[in-house]
Backbone as XML, in Angstrom:
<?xml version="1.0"?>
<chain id="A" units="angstrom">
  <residue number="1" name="UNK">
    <atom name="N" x="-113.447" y="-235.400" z="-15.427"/>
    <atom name="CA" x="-112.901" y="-236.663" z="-15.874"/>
    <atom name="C" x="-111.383" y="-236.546" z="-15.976"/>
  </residue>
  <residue number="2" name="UNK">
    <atom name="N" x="-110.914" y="-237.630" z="-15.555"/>
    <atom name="CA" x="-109.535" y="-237.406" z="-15.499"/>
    <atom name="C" x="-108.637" y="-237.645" z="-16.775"/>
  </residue>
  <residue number="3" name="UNK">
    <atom name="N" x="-107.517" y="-237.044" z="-17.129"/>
    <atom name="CA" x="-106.931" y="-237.281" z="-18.798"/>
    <atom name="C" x="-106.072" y="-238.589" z="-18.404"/>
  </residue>
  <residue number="4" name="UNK">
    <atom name="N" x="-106.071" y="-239.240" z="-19.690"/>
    <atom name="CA" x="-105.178" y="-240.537" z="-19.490"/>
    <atom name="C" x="-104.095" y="-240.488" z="-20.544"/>
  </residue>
  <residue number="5" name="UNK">
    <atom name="N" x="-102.904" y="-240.735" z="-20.240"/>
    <atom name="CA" x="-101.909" y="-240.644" z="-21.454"/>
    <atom name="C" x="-100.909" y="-241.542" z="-21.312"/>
  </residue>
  <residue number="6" name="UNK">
    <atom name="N" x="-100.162" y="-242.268" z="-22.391"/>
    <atom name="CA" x="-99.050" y="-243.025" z="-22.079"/>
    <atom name="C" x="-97.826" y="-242.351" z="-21.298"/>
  </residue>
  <residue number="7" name="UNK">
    <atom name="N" x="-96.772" y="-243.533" z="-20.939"/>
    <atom name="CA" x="-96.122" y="-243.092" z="-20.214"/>
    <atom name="C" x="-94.913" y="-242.404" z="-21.480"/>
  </residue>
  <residue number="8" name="UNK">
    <atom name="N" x="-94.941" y="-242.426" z="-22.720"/>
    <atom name="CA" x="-94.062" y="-242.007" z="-23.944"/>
    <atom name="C" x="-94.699" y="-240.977" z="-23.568"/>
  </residue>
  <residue number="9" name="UNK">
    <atom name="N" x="-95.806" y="-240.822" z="-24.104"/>
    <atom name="CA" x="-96.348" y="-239.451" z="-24.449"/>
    <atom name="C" x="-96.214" y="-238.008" z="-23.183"/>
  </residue>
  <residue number="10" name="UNK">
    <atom name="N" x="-96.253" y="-238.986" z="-21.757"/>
    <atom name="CA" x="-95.436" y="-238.260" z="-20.434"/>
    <atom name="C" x="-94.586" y="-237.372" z="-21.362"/>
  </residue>
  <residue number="11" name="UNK">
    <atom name="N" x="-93.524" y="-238.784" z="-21.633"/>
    <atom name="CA" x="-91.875" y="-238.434" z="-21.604"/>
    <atom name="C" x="-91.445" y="-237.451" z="-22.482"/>
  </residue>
  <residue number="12" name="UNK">
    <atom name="N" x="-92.708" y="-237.102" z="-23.283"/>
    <atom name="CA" x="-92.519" y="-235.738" z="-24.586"/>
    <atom name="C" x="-93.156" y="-234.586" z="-23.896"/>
  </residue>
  <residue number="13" name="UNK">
    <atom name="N" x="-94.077" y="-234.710" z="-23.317"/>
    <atom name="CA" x="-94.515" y="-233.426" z="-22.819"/>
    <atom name="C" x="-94.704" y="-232.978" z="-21.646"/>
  </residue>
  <residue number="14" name="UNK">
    <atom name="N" x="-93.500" y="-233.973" z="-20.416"/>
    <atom name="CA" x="-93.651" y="-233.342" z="-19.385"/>
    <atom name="C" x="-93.811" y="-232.371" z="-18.626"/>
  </residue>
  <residue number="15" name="UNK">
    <atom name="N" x="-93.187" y="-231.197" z="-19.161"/>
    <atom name="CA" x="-93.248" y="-229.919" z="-18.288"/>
    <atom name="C" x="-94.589" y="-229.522" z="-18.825"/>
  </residue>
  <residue number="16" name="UNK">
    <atom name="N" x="-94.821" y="-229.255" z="-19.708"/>
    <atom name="CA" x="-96.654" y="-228.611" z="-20.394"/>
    <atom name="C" x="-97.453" y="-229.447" z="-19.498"/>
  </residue>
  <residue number="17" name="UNK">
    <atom name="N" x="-97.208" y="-230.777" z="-19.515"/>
    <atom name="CA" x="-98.870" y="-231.547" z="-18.626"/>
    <atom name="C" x="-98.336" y="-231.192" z="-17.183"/>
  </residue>
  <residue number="18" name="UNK">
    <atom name="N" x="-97.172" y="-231.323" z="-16.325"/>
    <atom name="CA" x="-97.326" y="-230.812" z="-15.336"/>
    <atom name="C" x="-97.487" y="-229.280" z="-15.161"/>
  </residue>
  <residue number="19" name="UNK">
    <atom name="N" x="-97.317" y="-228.395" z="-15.940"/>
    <atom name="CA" x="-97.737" y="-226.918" z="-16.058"/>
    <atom name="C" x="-99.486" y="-227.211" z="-15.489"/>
  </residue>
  <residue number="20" name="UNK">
    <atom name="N" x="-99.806" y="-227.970" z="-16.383"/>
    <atom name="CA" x="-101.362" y="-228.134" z="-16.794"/>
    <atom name="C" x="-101.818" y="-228.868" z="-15.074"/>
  </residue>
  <residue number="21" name="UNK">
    <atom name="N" x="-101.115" y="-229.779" z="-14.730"/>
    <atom name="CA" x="-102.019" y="-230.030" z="-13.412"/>
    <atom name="C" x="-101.527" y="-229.345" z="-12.225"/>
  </residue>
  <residue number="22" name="UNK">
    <atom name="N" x="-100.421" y="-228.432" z="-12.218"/>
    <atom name="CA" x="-100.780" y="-227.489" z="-11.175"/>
    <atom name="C" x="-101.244" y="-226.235" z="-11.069"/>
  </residue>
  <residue number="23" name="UNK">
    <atom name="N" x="-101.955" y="-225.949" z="-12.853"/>
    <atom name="CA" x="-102.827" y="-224.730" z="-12.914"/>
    <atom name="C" x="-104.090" y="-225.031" z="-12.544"/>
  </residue>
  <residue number="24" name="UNK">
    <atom name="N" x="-104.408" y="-225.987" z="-13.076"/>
    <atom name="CA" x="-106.132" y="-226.620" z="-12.926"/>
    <atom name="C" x="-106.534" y="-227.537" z="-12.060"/>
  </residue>
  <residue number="25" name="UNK">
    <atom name="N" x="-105.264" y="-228.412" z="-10.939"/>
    <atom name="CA" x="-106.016" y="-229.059" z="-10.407"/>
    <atom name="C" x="-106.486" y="-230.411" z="-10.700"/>
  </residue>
  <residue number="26" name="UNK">
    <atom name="N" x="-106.952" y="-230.361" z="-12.116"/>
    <atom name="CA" x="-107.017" y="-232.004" z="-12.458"/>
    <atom name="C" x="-106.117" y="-232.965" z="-12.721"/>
  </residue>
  <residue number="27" name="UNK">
    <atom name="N" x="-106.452" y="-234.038" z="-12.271"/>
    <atom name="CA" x="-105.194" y="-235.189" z="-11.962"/>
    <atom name="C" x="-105.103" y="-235.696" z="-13.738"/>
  </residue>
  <residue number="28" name="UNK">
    <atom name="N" x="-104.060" y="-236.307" z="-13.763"/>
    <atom name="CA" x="-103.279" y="-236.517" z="-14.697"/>
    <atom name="C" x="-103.022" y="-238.113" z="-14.732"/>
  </residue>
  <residue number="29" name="UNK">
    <atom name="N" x="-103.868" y="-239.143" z="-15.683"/>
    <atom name="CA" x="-103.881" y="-240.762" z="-15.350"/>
    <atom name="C" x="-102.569" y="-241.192" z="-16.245"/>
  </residue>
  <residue number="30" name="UNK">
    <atom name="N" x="-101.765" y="-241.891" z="-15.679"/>
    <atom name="CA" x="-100.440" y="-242.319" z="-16.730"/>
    <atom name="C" x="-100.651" y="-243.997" z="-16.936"/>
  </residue>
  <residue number="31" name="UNK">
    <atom name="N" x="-100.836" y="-244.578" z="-18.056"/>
    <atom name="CA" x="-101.102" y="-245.833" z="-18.207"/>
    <atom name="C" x="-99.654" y="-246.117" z="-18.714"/>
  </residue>
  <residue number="32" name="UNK">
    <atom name="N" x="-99.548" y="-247.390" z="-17.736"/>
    <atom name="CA" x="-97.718" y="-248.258" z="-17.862"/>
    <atom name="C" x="-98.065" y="-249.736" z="-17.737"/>
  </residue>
  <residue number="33" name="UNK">
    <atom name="N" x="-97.925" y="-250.328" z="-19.027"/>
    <atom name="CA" x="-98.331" y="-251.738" z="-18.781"/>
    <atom name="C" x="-99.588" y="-252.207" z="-18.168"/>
  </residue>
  <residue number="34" name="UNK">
    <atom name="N" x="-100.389" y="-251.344" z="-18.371"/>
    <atom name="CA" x="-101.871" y="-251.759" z="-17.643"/>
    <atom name="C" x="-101.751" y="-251.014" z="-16.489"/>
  </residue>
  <residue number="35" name="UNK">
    <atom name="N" x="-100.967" y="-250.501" z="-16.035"/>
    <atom name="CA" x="-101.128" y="-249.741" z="-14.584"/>
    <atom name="C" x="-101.325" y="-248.334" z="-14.589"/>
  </residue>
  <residue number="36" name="UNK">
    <atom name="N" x="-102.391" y="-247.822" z="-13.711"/>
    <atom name="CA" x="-102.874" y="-246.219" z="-14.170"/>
    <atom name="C" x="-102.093" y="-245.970" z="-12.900"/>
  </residue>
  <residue number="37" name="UNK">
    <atom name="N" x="-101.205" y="-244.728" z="-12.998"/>
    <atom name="CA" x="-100.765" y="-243.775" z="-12.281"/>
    <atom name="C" x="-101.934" y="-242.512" z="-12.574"/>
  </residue>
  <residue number="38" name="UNK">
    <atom name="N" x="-101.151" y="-242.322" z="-11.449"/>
    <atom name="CA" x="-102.052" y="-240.739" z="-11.027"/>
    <atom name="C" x="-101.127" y="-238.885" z="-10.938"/>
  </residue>
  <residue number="39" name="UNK">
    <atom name="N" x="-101.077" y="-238.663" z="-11.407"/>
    <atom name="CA" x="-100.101" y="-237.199" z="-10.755"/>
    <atom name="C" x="-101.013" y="-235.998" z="-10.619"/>
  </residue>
  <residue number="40" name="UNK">
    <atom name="N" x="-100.886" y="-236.139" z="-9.265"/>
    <atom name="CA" x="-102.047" y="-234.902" z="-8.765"/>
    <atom name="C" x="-101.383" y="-233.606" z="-8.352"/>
  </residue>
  <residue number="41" name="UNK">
    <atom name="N" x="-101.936" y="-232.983" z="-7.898"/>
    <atom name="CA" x="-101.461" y="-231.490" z="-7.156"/>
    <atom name="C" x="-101.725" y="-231.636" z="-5.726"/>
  </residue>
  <residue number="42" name="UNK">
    <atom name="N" x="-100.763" y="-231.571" z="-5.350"/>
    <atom name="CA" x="-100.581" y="-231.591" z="-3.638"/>
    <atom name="C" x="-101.015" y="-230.348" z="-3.067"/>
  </residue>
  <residue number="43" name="UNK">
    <atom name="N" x="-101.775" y="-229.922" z="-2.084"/>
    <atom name="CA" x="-101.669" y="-228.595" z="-1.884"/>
    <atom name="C" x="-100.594" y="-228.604" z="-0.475"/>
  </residue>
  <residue number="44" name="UNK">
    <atom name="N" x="-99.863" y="-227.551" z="-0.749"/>
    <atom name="CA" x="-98.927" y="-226.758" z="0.232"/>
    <atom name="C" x="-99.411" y="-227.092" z="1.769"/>
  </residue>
  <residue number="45" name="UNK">
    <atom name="N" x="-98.429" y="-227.134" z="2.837"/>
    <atom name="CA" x="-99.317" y="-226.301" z="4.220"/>
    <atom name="C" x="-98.233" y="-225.110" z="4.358"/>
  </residue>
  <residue number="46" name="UNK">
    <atom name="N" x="-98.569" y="-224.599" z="5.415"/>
    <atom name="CA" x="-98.316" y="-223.120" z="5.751"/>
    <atom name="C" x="-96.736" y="-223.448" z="5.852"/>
  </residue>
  <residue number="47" name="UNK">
    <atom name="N" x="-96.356" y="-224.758" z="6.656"/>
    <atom name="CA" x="-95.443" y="-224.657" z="6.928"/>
    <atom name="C" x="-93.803" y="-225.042" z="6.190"/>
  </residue>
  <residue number="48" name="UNK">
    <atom name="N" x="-94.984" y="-225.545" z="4.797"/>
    <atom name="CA" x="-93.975" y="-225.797" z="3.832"/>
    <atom name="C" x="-93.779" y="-224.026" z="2.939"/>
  </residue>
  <residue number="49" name="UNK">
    <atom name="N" x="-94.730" y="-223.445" z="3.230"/>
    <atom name="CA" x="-95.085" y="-222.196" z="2.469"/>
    <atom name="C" x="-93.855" y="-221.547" z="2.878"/>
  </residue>
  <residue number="50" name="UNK">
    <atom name="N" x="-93.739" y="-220.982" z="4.356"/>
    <atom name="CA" x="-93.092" y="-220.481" z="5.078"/>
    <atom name="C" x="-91.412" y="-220.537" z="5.250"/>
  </residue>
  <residue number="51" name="UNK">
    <atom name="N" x="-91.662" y="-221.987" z="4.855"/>
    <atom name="CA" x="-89.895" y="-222.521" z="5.059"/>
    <atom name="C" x="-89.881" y="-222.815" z="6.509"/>
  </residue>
  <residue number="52" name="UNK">
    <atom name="N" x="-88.671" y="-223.364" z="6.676"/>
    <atom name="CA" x="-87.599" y="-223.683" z="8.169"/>
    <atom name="C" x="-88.742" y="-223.006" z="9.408"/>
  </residue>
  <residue number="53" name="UNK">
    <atom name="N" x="-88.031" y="-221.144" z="9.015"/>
    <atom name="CA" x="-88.078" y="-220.481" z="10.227"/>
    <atom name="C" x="-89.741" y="-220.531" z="10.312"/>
  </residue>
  <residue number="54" name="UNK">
    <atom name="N" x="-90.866" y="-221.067" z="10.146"/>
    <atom name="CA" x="-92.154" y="-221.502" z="10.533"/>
    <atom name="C" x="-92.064" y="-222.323" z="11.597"/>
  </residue>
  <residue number="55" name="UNK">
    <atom name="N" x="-91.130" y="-223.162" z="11.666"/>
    <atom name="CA" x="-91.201" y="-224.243" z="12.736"/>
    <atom name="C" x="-90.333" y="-223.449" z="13.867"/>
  </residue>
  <residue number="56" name="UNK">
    <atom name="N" x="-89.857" y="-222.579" z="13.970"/>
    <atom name="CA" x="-89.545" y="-222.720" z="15.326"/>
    <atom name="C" x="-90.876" y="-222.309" z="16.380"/>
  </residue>
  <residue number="57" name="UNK">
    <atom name="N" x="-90.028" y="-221.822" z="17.396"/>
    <atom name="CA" x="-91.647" y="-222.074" z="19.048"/>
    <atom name="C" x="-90.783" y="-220.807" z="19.463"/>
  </residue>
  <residue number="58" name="UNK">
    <atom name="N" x="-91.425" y="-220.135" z="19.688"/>
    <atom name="CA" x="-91.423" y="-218.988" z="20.299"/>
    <atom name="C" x="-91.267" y="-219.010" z="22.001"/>
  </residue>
  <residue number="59" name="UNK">
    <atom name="N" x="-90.454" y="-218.322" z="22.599"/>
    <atom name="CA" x="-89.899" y="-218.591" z="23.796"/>
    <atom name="C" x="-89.902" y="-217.106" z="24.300"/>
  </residue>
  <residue number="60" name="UNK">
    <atom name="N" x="-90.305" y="-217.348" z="26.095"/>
    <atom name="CA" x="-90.018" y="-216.414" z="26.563"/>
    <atom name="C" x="-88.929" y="-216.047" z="27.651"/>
  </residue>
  <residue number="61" name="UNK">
    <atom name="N" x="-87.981" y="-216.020" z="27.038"/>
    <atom name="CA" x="-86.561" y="-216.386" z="28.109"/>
    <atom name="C" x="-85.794" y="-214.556" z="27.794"/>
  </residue>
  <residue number="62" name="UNK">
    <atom name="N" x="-85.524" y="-214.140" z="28.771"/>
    <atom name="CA" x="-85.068" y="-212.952" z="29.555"/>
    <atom name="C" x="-84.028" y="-212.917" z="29.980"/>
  </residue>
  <residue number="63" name="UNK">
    <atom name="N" x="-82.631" y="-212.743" z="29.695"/>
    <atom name="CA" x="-81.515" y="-213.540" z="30.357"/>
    <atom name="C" x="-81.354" y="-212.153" z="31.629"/>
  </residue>
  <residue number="64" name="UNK">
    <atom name="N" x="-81.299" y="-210.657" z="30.709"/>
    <atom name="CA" x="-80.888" y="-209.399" z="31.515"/>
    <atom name="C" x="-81.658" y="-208.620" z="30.702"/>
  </residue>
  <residue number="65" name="UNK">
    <atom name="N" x="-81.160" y="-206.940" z="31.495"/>
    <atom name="CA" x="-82.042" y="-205.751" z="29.998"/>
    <atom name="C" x="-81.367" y="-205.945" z="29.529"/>
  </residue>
  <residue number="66" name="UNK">
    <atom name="N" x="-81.511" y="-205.332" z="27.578"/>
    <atom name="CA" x="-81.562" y="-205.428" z="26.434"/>
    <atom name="C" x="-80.111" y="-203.926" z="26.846"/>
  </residue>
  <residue number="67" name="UNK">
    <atom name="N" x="-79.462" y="-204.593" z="26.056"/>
    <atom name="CA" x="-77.912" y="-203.424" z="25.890"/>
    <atom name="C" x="-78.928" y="-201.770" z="25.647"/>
  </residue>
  <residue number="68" name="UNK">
    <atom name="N" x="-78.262" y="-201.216" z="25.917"/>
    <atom name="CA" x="-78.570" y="-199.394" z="25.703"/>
    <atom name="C" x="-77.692" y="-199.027" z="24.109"/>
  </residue>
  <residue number="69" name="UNK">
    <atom name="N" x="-78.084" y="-199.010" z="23.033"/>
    <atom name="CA" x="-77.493" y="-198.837" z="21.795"/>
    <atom name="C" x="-75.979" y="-198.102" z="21.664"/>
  </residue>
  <residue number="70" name="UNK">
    <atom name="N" x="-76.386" y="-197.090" z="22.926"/>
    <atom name="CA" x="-74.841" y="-196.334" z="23.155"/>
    <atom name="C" x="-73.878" y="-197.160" z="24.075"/>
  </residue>
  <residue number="71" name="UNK">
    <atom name="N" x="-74.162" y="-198.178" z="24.908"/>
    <atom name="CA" x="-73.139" y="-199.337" z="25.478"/>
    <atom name="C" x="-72.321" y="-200.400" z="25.090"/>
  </residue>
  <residue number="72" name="UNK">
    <atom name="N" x="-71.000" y="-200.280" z="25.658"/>
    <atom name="CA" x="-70.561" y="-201.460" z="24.832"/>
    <atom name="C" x="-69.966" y="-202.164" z="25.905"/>
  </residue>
  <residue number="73" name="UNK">
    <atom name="N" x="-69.538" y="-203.413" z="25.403"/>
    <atom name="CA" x="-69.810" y="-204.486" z="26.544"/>
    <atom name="C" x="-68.299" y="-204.543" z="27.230"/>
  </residue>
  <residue number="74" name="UNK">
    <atom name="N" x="-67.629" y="-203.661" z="26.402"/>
    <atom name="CA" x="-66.297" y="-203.263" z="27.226"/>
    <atom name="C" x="-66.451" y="-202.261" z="27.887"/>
  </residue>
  <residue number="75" name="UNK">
    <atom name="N" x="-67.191" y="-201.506" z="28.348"/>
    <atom name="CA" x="-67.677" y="-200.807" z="29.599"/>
    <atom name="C" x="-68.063" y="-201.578" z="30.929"/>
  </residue>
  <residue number="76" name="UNK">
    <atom name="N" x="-68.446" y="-202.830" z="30.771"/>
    <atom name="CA" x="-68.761" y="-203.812" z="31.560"/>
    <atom name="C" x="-67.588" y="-203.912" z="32.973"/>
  </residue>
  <residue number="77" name="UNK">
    <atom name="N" x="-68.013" y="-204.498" z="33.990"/>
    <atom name="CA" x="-66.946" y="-204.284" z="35.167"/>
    <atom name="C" x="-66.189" y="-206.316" z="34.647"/>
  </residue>
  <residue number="78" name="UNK">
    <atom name="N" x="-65.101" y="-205.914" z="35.071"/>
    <atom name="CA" x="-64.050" y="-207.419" z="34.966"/>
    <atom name="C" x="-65.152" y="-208.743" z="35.506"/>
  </residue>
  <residue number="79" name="UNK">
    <atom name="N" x="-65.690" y="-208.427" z="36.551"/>
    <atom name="CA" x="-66.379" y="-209.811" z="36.910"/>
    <atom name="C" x="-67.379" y="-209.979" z="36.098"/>
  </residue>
  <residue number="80" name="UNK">
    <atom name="N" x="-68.038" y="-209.235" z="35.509"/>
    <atom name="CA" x="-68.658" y="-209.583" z="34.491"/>
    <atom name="C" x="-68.332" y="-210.484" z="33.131"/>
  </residue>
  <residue number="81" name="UNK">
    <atom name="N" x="-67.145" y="-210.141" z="32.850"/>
    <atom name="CA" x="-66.479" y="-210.557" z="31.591"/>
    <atom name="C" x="-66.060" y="-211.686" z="31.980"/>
  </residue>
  <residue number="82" name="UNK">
    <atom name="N" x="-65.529" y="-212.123" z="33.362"/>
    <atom name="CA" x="-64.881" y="-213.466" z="33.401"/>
    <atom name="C" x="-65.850" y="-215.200" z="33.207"/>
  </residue>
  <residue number="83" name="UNK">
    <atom name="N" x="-66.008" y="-215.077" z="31.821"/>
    <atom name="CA" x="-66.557" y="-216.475" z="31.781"/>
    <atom name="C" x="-66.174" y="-217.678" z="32.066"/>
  </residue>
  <residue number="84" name="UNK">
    <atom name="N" x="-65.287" y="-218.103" z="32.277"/>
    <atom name="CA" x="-64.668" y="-219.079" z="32.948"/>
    <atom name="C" x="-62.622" y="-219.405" z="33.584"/>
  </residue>
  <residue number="85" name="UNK">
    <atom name="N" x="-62.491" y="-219.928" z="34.056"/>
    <atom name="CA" x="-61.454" y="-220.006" z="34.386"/>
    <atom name="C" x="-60.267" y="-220.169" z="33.554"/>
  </residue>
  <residue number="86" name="UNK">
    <atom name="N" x="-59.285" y="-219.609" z="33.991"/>
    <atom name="CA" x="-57.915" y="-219.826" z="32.628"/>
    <atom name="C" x="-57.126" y="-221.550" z="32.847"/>
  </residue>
  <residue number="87" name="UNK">
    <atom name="N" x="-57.017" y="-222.165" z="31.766"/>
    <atom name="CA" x="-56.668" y="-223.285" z="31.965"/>
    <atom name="C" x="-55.752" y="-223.648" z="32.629"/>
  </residue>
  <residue number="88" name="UNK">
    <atom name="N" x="-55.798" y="-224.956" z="33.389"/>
    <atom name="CA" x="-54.554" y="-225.080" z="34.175"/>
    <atom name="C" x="-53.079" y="-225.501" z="33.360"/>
  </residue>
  <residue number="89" name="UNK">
    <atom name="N" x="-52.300" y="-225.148" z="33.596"/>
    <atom name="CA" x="-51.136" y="-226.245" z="32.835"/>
    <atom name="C" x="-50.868" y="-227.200" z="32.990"/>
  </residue>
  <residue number="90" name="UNK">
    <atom name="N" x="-50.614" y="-228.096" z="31.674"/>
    <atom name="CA" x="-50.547" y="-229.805" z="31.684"/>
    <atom name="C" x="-49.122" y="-230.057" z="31.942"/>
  </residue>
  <residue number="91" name="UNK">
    <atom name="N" x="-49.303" y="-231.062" z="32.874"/>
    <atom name="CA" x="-48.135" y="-231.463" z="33.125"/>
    <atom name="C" x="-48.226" y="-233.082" z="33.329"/>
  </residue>
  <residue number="92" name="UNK">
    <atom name="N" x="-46.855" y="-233.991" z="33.545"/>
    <atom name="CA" x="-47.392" y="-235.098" z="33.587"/>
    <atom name="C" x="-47.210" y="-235.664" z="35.114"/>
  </residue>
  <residue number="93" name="UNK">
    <atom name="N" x="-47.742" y="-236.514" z="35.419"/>
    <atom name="CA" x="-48.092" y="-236.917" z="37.094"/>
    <atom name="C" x="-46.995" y="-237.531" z="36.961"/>
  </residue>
  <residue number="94" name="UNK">
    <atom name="N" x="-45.955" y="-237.831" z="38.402"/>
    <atom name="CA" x="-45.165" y="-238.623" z="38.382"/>
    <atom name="C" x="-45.974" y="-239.721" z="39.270"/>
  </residue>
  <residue number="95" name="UNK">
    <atom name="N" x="-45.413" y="-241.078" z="38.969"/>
    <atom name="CA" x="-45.627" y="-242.117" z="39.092"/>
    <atom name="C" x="-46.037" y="-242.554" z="40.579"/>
  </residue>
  <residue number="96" name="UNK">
    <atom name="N" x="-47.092" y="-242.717" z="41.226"/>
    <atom name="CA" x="-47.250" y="-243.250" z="42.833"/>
    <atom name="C" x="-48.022" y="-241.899" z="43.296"/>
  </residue>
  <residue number="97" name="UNK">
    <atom name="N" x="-48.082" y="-240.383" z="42.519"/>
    <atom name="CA" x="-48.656" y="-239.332" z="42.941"/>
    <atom name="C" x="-50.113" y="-239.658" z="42.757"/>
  </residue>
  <residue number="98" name="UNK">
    <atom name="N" x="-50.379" y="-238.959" z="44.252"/>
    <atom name="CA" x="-51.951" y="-239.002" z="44.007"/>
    <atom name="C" x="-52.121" y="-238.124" z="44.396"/>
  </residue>
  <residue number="99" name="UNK">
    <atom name="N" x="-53.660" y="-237.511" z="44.467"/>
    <atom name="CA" x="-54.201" y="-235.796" z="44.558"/>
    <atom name="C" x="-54.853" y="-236.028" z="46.143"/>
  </residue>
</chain>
């Protein structure tokens, strides 16, 4: 049977009655002006259990081998290292120039 209590009587002993319905499970009826509330116990899923890193997806992406612990990536040859091009310098177009 479910307990019924005013919504004052909530407001004095909130933390004890919610102690009380997420040890046991039984719902908790709050009468407000004729209206019964309910405060139940939700149960968890895994993935609220877990946090964040639960949701990611597991991937199988390989870019190269895995570094050798004794390598460092400044051993690497120059074309390797060059990730992209060095910027060009800005300059401003003169007027009627086209490319």
């Amino acid at each position: 049977m479910d307990a019924s209590i005013s919504l004052t009587e909530l407001r004095q002993r909130l933390f004890e009655l919610a102690d009380r319905v997420a040890e046991s499970g039984e719902p908790l009826v709050i009468v407000r002006n004729g209206v019964r509330l309910r405060l139940i116990r939700e149960e968890a899923t895994v993935a609220e259990t877990k946090g964040r890193l639960a949701r990611l997806v597991e991937r199988d992406i390989v870019i190269g081998p895995p570094l050798d612990p004794h390598e460092s990536p400044a051993e690497w040859s120059g074309e390797l290292l060059r990730v992209a091009e060095p910027p060009k310098p800005y300059g401003r177009k003169k007027p009627g120039a086209r490319k």
